[in-house]
C-alpha positions as CSV (number, residue, x, y, z in Angstrom):
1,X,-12.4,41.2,37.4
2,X,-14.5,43.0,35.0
3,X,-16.5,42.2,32.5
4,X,-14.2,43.0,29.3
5,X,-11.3,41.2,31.5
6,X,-13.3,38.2,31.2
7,X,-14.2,38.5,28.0
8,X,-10.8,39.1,26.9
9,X,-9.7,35.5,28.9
10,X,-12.5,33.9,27.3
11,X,-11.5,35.0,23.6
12,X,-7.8,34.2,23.8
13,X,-9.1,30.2,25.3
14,X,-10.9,30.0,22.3
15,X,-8.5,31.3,19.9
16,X,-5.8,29.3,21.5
17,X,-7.5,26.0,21.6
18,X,-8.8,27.1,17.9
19,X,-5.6,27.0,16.7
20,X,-3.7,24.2,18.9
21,X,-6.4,22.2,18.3
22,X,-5.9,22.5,14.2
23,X,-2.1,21.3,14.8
24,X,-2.8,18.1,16.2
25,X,-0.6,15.1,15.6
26,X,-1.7,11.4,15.9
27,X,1.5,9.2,16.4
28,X,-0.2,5.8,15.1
29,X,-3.2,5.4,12.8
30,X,-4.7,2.5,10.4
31,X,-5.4,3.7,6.9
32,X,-8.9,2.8,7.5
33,X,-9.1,5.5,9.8
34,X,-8.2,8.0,7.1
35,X,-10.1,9.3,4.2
36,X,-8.3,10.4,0.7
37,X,-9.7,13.3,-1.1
38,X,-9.3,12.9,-4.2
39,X,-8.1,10.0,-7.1
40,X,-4.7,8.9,-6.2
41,X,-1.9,8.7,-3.1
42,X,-1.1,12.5,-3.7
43,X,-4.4,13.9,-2.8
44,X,-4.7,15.0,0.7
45,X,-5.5,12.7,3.6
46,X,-7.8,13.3,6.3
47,X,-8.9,11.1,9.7
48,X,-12.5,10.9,9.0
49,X,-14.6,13.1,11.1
50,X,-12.1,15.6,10.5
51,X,-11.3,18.7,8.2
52,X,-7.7,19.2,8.9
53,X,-4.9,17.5,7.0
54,X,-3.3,14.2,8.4
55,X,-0.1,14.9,10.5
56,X,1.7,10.9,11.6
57,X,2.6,7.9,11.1
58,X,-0.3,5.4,8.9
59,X,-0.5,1.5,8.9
60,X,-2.0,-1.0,7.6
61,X,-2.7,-4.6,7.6
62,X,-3.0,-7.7,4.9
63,X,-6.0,-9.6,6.0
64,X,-3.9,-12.2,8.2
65,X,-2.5,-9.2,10.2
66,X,0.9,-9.0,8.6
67,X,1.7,-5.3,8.0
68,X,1.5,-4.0,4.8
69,X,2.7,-0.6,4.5
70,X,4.1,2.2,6.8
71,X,3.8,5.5,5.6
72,X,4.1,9.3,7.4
73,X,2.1,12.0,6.2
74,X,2.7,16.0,7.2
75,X,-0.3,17.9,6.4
76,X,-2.5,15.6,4.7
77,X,0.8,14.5,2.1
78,X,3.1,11.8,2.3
79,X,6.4,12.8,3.9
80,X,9.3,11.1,4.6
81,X,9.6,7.5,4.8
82,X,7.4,4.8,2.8
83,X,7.8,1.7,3.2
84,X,5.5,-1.5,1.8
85,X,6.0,-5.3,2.3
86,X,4.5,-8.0,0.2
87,X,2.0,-10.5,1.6
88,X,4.6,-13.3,2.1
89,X,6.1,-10.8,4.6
90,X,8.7,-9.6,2.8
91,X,10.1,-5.4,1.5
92,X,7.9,-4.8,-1.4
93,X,9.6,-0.9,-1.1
94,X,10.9,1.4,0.3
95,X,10.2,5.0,-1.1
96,X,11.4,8.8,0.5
97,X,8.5,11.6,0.1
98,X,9.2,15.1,0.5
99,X,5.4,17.1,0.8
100,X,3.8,14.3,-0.9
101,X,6.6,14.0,-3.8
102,X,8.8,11.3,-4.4
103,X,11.9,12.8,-3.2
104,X,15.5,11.0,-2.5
105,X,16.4,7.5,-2.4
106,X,13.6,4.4,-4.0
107,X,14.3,0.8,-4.0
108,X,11.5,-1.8,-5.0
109,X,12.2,-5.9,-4.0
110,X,10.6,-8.9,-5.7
111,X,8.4,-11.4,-3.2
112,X,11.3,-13.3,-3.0
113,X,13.7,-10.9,-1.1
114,X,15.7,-10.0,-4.5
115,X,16.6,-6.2,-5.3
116,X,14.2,-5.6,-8.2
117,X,14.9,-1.6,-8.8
118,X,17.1,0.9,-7.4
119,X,17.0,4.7,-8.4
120,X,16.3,8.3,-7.4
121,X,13.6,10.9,-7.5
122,X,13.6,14.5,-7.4
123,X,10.5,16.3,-7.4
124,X,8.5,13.3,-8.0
125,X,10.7,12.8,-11.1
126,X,13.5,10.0,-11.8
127,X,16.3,11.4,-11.5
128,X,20.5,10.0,-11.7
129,X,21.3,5.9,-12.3
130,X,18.4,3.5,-12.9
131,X,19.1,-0.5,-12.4
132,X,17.0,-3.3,-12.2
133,X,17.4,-6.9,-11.9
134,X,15.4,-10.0,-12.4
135,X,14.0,-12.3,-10.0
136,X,16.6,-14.3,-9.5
137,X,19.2,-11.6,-9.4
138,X,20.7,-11.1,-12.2
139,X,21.0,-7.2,-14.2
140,X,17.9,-6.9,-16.5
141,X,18.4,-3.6,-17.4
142,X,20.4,0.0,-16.6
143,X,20.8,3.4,-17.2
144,X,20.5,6.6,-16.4
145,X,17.6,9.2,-16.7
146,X,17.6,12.8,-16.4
147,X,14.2,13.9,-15.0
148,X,12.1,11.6,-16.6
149,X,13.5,11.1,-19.4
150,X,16.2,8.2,-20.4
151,X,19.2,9.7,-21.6
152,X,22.8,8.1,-22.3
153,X,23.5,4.6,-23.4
154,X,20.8,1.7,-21.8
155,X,21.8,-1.7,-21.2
156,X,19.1,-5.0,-20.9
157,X,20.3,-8.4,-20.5
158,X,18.8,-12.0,-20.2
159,X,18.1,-14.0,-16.6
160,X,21.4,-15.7,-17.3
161,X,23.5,-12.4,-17.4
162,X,23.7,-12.6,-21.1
163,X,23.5,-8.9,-22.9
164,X,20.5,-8.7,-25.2
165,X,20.1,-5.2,-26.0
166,X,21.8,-1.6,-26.1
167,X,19.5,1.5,-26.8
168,X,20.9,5.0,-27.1
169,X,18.9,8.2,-26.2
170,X,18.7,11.5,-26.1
171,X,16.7,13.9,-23.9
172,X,14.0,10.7,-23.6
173,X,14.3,9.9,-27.5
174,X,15.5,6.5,-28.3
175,X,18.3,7.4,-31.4
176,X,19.4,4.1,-31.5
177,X,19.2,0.4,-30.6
178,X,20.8,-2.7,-31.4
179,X,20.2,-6.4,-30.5
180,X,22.9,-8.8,-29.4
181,X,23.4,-11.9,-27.7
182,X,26.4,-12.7,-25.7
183,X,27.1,-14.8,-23.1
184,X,27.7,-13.7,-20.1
185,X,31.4,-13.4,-19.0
């Protein structure tokens, strides 16, 4: 072989392993393997001693081992499935991202296993029927938002499943609201 067919070999090694090497994917990593840049959980995520973006699945750990969270990132931004779990053990939440956006699909749980809210983002945004309940189960308050902003009628009621209080609004402004207390039934 000549000289420039070596050459040529040698480049397109390097440039290949350049730019497999950049696509990487770890399957399982602690988050204290990771570093954030930046101020919150939307800033890009990094392994530390790297410079490309986070591609997998992240865990990590309450002190006494128990698992605490479960996310998947794609490119340095949360992606997909999020799940948390409080230190007792139990679903804390269980969140959908789409390129580090709340996207689809979030449910939250009080420590004591109880549905605490159930709604739906879009573009990081709430977004269709809001509900959420008390601790031990009972409606504390629904409605509906419309990116962000509560629109239609809003319902709030007591830990007994009595009805306290009715708000009205309109493109996020509160036009009304009226107290009441009935019992349940």
């Amino acid at each position: 072989m000549n000289e420039i067919n070596i050459f040529v070999l040698i480049l397109i090694n390097t440039i290949s392993t350049l730019i497999l090497g950049g696509c990487t994917s770890y399957s399982n990593v602690n988050e204290r393997d990771l570093r954030f840049r930046g101020d919150n959980i939307y800033d890009l995520v990094y392994l530390k001693n790297s410079n490309t973006p986070y591609t997998g699945k992240v865990f990590s750990f309450y002190e006494n081992g128990d698992k605490k969270k479960t996310e998947n990132y794609r490119k340095g931004k949360l992606h997909q499935l999020s799940i948390g779990w409080h230190n007792n053990g139990q679903i804390a939440w269980k969140s959908y991202f789409e390129r580090g956006k709340r996207n689809g699909p979030h449910k939250e749980w009080h420590n004591n296993g109880q549905l605490q809210i159930k709604t739906t983002y879009k573009n990081d945004q709430i977004n269709g029927h809001f509900e959420s309940w008390h601790q031990n189960g009972e409606v504390f308050e629904k409605g509906n938002y419309l990116y962000n902003k509560k629109i239609g009628t809003w319902k709030r009621m007591g830990e007994s499943g009595e009805y306290l209080y009715e708000e009205e609004f309109v493109n996020g402004e509160k036009i009304r609201g009226s107290w009441s207390f009935k019992t349940k039934g």
